[in-house]
MDTraj code that builds the backbone (N, CA, C; nanometers):
import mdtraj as md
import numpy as np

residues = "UNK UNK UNK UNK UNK UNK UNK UNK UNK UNK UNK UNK UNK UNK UNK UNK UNK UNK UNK UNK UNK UNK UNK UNK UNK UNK UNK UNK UNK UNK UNK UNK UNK UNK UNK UNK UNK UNK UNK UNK UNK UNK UNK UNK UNK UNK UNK UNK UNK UNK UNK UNK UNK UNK UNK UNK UNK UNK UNK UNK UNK UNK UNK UNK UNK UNK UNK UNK UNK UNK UNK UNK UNK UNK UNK UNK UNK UNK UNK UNK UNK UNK UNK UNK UNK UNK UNK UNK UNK UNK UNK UNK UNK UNK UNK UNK UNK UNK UNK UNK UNK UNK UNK UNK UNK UNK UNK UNK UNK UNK UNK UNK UNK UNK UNK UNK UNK UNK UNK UNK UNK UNK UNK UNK UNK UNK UNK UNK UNK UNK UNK UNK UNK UNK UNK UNK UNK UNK UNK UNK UNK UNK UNK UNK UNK UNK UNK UNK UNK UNK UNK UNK UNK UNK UNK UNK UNK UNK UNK UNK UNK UNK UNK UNK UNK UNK UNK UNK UNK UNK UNK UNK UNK UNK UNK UNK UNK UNK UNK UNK UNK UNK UNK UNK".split()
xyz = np.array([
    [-2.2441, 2.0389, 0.2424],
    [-2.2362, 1.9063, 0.2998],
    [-2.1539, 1.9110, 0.4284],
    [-2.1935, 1.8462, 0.5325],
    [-2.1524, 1.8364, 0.6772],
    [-2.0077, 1.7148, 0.6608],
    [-1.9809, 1.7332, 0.7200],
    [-1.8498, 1.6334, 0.7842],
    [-1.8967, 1.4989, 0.8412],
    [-2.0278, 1.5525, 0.9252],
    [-2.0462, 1.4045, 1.0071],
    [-2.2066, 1.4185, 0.9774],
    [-2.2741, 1.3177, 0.9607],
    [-2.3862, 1.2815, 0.9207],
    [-2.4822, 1.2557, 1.0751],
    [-2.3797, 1.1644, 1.1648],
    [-2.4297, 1.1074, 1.2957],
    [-2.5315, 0.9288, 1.2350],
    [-2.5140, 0.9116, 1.0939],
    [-2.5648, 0.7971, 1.0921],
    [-2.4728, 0.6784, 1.1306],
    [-2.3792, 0.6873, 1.1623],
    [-2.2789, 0.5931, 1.2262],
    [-2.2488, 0.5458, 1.3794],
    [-2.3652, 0.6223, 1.4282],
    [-2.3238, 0.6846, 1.5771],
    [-2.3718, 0.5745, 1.6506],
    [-2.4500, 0.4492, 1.5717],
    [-2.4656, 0.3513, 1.6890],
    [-2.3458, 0.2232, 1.6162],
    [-2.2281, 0.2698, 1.5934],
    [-2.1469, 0.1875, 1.5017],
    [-2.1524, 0.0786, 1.3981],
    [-2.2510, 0.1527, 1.2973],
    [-2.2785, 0.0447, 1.1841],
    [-2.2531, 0.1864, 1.0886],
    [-2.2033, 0.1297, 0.9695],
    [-2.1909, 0.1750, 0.8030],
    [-2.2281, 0.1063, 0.7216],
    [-2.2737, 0.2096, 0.5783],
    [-2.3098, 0.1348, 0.4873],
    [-2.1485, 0.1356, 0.3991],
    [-2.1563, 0.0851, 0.2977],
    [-2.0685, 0.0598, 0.1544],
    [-2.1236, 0.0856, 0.0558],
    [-2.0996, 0.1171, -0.0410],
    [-2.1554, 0.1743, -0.1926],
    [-2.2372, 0.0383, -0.2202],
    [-2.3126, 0.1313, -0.2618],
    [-2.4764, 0.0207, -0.3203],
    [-2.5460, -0.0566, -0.2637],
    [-2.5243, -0.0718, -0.1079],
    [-2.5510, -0.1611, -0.0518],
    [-2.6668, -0.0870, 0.0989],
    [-2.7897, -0.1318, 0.0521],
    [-2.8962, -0.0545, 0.1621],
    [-2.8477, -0.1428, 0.3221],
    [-2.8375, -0.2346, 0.3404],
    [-2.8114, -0.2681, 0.4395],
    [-2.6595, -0.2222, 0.5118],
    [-2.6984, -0.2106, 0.6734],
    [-2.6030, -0.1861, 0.7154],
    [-2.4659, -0.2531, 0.7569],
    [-2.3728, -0.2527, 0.8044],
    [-2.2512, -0.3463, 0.8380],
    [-2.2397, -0.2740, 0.9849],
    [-2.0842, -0.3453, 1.0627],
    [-2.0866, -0.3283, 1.1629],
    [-1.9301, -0.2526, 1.0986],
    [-1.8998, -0.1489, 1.2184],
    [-1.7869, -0.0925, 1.1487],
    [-1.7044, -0.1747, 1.2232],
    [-1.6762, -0.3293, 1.2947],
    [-1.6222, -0.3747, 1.3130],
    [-1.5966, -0.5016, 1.2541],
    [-1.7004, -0.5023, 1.1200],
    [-1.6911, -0.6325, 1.0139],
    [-1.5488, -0.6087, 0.9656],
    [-1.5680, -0.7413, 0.8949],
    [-1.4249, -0.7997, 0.8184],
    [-1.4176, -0.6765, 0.7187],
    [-1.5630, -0.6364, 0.6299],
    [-1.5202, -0.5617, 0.5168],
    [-1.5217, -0.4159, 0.5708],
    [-1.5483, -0.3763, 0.6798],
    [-1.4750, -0.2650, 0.7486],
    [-1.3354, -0.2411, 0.8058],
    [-1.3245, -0.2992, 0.8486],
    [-1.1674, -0.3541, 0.8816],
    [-1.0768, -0.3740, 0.7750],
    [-1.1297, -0.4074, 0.6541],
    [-1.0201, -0.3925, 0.5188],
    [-0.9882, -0.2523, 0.4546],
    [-1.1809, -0.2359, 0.4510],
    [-1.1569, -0.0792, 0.4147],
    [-1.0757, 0.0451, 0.4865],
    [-1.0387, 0.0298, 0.6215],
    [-0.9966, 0.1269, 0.7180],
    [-0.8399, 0.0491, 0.7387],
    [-0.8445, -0.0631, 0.7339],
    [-0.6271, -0.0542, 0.6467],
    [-0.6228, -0.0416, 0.5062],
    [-0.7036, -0.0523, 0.4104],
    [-0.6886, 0.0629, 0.2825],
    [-0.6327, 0.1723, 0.2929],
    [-0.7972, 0.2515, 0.3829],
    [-0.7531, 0.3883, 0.4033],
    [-0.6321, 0.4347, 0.4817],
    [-0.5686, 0.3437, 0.6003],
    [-0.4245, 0.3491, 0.6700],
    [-0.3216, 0.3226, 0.5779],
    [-0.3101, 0.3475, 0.4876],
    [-0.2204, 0.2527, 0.3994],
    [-0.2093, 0.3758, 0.3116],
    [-0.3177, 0.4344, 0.2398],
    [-0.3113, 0.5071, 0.1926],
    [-0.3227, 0.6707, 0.1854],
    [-0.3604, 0.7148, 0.3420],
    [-0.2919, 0.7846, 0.4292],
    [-0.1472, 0.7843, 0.3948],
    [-0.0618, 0.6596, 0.4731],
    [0.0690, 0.7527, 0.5140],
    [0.1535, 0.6946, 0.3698],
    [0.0976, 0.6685, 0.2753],
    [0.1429, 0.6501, 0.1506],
    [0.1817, 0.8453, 0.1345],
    [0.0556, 0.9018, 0.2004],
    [0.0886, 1.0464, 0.1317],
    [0.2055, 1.1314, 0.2348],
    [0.2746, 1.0878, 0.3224],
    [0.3362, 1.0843, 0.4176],
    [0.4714, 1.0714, 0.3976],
    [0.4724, 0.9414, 0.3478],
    [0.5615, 0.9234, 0.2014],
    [0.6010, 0.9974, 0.0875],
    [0.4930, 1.0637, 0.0803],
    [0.4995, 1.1152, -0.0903],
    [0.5656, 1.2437, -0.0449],
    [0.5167, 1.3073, 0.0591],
    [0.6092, 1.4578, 0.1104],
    [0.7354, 1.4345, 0.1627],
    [0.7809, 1.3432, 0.2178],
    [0.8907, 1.2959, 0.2437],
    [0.9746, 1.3233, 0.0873],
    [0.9166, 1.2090, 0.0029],
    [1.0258, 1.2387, -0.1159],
    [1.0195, 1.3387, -0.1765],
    [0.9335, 1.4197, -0.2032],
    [0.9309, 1.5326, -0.2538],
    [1.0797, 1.6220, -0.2476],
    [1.1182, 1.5965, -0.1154],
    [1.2066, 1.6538, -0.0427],
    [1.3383, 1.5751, -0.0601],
    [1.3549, 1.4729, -0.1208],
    [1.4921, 1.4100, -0.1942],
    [1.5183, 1.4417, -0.3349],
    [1.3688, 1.4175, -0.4130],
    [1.3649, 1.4560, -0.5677],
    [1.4541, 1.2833, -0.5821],
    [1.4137, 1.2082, -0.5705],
    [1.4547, 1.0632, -0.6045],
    [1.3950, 1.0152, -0.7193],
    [1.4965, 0.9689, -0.8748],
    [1.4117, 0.8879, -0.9778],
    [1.4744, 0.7788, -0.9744],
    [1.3598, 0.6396, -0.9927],
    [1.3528, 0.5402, -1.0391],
    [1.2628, 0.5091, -1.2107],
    [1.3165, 0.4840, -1.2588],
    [1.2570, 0.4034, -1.3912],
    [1.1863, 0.5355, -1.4211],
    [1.2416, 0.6322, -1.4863],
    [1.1979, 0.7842, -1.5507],
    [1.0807, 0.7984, -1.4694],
    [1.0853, 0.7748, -1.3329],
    [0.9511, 0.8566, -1.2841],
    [1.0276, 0.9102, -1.1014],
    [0.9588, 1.0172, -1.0822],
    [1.0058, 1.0103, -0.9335],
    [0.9485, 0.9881, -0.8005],
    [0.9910, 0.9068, -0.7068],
    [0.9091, 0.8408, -0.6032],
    [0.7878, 0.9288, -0.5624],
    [0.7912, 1.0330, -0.6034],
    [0.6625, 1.1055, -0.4967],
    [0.5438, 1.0642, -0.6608],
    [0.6074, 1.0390, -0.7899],
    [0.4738, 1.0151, -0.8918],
    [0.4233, 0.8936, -0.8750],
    [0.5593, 0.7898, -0.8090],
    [0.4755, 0.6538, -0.8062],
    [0.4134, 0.6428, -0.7028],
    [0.4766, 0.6822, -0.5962],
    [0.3484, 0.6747, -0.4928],
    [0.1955, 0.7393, -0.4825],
    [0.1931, 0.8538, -0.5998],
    [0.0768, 0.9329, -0.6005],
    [0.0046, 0.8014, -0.7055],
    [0.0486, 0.7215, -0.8100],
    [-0.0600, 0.6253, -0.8579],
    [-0.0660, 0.5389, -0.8065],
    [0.0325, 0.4939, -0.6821],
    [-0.0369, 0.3718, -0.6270],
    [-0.1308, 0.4250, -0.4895],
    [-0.1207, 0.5442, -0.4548],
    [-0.2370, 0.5927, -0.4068],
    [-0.3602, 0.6188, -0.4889],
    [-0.3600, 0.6606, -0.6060],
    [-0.4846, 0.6174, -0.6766],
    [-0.5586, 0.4642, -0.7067],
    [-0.4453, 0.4012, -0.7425],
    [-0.4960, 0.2675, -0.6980],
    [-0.5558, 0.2102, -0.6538],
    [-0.4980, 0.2420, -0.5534],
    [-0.5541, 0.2174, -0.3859],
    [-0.7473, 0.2322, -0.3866],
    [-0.7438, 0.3583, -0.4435],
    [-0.9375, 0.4171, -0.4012],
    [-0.9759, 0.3160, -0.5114],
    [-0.9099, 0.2298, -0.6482],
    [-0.9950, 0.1460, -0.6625],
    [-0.9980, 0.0075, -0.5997],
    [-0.9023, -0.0128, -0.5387],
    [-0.9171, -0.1715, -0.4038],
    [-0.9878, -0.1319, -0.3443],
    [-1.0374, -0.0180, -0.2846],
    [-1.1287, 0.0220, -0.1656],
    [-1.2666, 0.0299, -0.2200],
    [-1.3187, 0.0673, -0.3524],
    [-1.3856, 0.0708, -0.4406],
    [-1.4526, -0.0522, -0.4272],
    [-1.3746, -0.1412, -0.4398],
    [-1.3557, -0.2610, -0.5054],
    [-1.4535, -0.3853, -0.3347],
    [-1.3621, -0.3218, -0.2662],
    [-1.3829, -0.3970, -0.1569],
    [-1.5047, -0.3605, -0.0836],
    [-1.5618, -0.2385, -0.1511],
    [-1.6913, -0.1598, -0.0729],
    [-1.8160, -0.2476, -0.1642],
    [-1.8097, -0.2924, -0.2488],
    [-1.8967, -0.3327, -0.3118],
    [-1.9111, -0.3146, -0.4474],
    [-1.8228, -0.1787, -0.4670],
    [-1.8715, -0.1546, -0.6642],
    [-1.7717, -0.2404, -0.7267],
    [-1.8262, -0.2336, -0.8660],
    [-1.7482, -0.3479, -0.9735],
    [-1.6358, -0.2893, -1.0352],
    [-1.5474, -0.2601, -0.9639],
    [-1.4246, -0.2222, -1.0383],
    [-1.2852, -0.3247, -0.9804],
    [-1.2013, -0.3262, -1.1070],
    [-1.1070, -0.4085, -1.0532],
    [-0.9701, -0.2845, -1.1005],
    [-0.8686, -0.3884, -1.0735],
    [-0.7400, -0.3388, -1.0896],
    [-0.6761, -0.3764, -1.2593],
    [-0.6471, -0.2786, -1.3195],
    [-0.5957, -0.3281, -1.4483],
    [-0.4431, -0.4149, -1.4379],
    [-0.4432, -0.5174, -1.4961],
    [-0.3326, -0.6130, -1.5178],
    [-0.1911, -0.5114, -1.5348],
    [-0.2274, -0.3130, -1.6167],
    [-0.0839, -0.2473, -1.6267],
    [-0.0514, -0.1917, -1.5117],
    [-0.1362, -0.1853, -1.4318],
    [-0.0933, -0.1446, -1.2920],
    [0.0026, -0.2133, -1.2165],
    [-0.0011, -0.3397, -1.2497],
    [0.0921, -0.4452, -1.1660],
    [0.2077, -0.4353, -1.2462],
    [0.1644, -0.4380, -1.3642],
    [0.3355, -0.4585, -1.4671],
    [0.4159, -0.3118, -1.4493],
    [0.3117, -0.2092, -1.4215],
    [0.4062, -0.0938, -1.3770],
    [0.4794, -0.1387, -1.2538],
    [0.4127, -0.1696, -1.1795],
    [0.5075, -0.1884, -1.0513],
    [0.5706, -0.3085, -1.0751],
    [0.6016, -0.3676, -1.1481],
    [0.7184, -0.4997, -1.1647],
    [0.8055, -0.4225, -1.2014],
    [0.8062, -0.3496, -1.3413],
    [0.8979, -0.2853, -1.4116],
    [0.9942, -0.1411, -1.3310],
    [0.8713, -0.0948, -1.2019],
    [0.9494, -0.0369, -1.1006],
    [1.0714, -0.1015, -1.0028],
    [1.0315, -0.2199, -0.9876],
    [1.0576, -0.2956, -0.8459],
    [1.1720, -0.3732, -0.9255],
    [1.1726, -0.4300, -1.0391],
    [1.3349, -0.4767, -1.1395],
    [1.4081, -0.3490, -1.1417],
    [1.3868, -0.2363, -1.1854],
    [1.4912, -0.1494, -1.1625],
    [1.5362, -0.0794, -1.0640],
    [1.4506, -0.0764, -0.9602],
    [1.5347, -0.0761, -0.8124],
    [1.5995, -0.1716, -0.7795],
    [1.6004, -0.3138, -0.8229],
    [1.6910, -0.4298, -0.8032],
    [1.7986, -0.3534, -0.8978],
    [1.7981, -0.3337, -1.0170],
    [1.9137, -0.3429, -1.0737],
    [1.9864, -0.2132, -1.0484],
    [1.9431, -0.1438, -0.9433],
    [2.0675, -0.0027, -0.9298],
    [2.1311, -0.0794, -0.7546],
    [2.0705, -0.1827, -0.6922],
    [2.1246, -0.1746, -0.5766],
    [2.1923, -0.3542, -0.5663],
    [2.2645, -0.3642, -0.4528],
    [2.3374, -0.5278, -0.4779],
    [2.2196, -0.5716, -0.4031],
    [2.2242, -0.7115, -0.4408],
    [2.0951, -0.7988, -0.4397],
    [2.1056, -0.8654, -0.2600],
    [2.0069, -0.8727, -0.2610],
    [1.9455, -0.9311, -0.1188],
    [2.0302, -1.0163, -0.0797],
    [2.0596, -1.0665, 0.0295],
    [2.1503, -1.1802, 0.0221],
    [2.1081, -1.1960, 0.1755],
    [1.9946, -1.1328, 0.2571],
    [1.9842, -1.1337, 0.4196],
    [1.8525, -1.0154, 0.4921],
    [1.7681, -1.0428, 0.5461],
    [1.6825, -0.9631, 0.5886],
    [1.8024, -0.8271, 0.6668],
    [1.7070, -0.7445, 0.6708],
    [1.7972, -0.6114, 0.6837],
    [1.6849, -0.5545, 0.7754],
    [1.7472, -0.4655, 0.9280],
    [1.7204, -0.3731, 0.9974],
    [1.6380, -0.2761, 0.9326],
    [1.5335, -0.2112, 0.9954],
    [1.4731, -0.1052, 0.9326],
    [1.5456, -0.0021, 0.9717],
    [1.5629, 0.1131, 0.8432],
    [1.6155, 0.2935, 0.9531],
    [1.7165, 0.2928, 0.8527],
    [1.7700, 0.3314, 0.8620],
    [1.9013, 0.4042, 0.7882],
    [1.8605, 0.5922, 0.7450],
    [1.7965, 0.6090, 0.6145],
    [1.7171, 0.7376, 0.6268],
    [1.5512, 0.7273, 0.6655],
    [1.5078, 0.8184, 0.6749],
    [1.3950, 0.8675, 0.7785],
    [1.3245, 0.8008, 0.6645],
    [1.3514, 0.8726, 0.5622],
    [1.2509, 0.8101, 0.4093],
    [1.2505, 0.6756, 0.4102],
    [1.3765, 0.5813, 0.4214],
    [1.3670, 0.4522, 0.3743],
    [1.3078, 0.3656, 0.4979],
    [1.3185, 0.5015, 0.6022],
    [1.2155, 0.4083, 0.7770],
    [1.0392, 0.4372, 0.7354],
    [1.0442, 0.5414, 0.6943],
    [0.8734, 0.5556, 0.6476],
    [0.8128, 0.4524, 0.5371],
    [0.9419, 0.4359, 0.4712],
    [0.8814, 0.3620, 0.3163],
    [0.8538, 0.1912, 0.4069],
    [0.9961, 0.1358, 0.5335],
    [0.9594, 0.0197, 0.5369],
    [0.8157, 0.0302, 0.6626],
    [0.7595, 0.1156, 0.7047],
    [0.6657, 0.0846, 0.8209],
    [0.5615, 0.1020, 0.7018],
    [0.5358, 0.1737, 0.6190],
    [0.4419, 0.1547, 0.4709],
    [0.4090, -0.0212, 0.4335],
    [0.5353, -0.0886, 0.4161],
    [0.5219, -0.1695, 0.3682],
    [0.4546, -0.2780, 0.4980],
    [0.4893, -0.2721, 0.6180],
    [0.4117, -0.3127, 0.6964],
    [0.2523, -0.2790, 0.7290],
    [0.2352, -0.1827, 0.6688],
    [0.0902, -0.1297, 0.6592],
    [0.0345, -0.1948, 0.6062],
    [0.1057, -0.1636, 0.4667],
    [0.0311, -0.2529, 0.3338],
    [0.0243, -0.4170, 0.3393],
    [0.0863, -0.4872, 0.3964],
    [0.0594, -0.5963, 0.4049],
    [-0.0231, -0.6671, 0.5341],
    [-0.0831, -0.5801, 0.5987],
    [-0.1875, -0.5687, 0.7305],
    [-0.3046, -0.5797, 0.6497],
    [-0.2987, -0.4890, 0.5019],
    [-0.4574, -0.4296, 0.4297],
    [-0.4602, -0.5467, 0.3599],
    [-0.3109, -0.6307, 0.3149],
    [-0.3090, -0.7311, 0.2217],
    [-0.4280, -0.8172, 0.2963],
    [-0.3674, -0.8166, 0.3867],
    [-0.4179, -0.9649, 0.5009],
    [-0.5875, -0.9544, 0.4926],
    [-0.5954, -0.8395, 0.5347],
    [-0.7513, -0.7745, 0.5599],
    [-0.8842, -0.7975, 0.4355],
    [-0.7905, -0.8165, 0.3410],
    [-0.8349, -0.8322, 0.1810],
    [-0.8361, -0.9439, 0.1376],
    [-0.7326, -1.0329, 0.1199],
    [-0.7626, -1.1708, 0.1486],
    [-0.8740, -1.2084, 0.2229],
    [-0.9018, -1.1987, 0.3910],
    [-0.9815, -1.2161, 0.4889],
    [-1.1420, -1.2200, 0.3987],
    [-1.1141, -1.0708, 0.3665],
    [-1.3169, -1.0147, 0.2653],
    [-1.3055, -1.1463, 0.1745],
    [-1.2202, -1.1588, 0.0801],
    [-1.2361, -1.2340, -0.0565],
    [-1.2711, -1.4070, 0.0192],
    [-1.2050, -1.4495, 0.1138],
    [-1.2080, -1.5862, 0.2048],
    [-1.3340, -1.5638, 0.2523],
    [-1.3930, -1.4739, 0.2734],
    [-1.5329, -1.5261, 0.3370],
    [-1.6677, -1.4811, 0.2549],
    [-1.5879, -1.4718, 0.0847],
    [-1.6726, -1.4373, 0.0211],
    [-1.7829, -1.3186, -0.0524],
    [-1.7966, -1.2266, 0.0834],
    [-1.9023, -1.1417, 0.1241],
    [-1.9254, -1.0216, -0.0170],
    [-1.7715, -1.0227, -0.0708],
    [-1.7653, -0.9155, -0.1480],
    [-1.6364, -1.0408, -0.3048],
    [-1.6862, -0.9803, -0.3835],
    [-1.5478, -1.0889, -0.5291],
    [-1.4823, -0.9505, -0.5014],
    [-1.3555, -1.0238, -0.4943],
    [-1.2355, -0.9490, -0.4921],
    [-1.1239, -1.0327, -0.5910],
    [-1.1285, -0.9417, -0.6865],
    [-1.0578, -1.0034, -0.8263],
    [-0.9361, -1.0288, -0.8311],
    [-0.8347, -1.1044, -0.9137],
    [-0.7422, -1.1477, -0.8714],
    [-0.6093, -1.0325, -0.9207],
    [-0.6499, -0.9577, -0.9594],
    [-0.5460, -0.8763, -0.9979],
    [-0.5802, -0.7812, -0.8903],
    [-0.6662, -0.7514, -0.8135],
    [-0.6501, -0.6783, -0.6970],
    [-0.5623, -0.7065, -0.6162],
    [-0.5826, -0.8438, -0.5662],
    [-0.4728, -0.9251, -0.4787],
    [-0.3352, -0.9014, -0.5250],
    [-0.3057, -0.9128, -0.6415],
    [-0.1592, -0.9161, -0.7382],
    [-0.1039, -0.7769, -0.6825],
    [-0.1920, -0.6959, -0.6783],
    [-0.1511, -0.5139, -0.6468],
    [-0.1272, -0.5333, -0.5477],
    [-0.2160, -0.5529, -0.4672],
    [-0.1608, -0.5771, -0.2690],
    [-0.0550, -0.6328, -0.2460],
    [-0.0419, -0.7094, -0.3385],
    [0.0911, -0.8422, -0.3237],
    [0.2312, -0.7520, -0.3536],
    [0.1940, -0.6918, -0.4885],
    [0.2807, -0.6040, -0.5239],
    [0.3188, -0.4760, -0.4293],
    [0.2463, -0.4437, -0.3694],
    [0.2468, -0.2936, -0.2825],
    [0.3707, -0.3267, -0.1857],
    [0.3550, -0.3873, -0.1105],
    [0.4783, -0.4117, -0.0043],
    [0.5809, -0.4558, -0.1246],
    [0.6354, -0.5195, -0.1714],
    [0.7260, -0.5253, -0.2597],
    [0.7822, -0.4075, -0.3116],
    [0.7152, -0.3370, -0.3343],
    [0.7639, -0.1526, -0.4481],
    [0.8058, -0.1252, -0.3059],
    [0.7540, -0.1275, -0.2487],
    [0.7590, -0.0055, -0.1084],
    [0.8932, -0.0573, -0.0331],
    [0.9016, -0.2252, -0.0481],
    [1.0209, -0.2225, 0.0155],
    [1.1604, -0.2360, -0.0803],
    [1.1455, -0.2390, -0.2034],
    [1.2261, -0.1545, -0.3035],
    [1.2671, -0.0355, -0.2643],
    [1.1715, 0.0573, -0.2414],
    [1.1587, 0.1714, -0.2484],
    [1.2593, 0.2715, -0.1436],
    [1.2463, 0.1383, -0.0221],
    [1.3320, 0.1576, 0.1331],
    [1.4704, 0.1690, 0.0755],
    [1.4850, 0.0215, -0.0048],
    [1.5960, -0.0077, 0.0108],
    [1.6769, 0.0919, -0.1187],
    [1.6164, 0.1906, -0.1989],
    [1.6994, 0.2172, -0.3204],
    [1.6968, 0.3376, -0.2275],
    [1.6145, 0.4121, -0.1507],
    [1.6357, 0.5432, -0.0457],
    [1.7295, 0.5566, 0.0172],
    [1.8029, 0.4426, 0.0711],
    [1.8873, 0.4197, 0.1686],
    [2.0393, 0.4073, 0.0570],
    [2.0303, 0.3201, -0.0413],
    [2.1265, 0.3397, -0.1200],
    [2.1651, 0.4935, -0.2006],
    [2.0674, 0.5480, -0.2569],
    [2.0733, 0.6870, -0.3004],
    [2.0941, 0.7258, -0.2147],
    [2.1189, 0.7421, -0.0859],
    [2.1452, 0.7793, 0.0282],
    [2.3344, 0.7655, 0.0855],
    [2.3430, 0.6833, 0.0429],
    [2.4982, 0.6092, 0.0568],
    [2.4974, 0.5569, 0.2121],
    [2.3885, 0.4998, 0.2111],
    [2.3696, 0.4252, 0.3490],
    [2.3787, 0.2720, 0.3163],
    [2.4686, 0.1929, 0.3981],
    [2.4626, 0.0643, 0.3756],
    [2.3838, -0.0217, 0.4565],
    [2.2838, -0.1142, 0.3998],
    [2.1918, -0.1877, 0.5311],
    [2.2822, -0.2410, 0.5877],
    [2.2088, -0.2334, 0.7141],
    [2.2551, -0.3258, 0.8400],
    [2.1362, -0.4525, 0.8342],
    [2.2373, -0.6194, 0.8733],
    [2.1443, -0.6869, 0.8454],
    [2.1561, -0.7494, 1.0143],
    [2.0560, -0.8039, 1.0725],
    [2.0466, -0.8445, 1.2124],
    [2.1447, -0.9484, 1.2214],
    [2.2384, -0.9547, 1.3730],
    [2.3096, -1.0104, 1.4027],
    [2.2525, -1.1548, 1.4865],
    [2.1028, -1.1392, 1.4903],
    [2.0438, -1.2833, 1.5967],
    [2.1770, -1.3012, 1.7189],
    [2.2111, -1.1909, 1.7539],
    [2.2830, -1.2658, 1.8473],
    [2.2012, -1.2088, 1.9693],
])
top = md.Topology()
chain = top.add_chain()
for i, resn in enumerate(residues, 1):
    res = top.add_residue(resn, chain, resSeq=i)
    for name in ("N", "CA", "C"):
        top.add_atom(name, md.element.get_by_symbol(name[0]), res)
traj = md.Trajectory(xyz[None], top)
C-alpha cells in the first residue's frame, strides 16, 4: 500500500462509509484534522513524561495520555461517520484522574501564566488544542451532518480539563509555583 493515493489531489475526501465526496475544507474535515492535531502532540506529551516517570491516581501520565489518545481514534471514528461512541467509563476515568490532581495540589484561586516546566508548557498548549477540536465538534454535531453523541462531547469537555490538571500537578511535582497574571 502507497502513502498517497492522489485521490485527494483536487481537494475533496471521503469519510468511512460514505461514497460521496467532502471538501477537505468542510466543517467535518476541519474537526477531523483538530482530532488528528490534538492527538498528534498528545504523543509529544506522552515522550515528554516518559522522561519524568510522573504518577497520578496509580497510573503514570505517559498511560493516561496513551488512552486518551486511544480515545481520541474513537471521536474521530465517530465524527467520520461510523457508529461508535464514547463509553460513559472513559469520562469517569478522567474525573477520577482530574479529583486527584486537585487533591495533591492547592486549589485554584486565579488563572495562572502558562510555562513553569517544559512538560506543564506542552500539557497547557495541548489543552488549547483540545478545546479548538472541542469547538470543531460541537460545530459537526450543530449542523447536524454527522450524530455526535453526548458522551463524546463529555470527553472533549473532559480533555482540556485532565490536560490542564495535568499542567498544573507537572509544575507542582516539579516544585514550581504558578505564576498568576498581574493585568497590570
Amino acid at each position: 500500500m502507497s502513502l498517497f493515493t492522489g485521490k485527494g489531489d483536487d481537494g475533496s475526501t471521503k469519510t468511512y462509509g460514505c461514497d460521496q465526496k467532502l471538501s477537505k475544507s468542510s466543517i467535518v474535515a476541519e474537526a477531523l484534522g483538530s482530532l488528528d492535531e490534538i492527538n498528534s502532540f498528545l504523543g509529544i506529551c506522552k515522550v515528554a513524561s516518559e522522561r519524568r516517570s510522573f504518577v497520578i491516581a496509580n497510573k503514570k501520565f505517559e498511560a493516561i495520555l496513551h488512552g486518551l489518545q486511544q480515545t481520541l481514534f474513537m471521536v474521530q471514528a465517530q465524527v467520520a461517520g461510523f457508529p461508535m461512541d464514547v463509553p460513559e467509563e472513559k469520562i469517569k476515568e478522567m474525573e477520577t484522574i482530574i479529583v486527584a490532581c486537585e487533591r495533591e495540589m492547592p486549589p485554584i484561586k486565579t488563572f495562572f501564566i502558562s510555562g513553569g516546566t517544559e512538560m506543564a508548557a506542552k500539557f497547557d498548549f495541548a489543552r488549547t488544542i483540545a478545546r479548538r477540536a472541542e469547538r470543531r465538534v460541537v460545530a459537526v454535531a450543530e449542523e447536524g451532518k454527522v450524530k455526535i453523541q453526548p458522551t463524546t462531547l463529555a470527553f472533549l469537555n473532559r480533555l482540556s480539563s485532565i490536560l490542564y490538571a495535568l499542567a498544573r500537578l507537572s509544575n507542582h511535582k516539579s516544585g514550581i509555583t504558578e505564576e498568576s497574571p498581574n493585568y497590570k
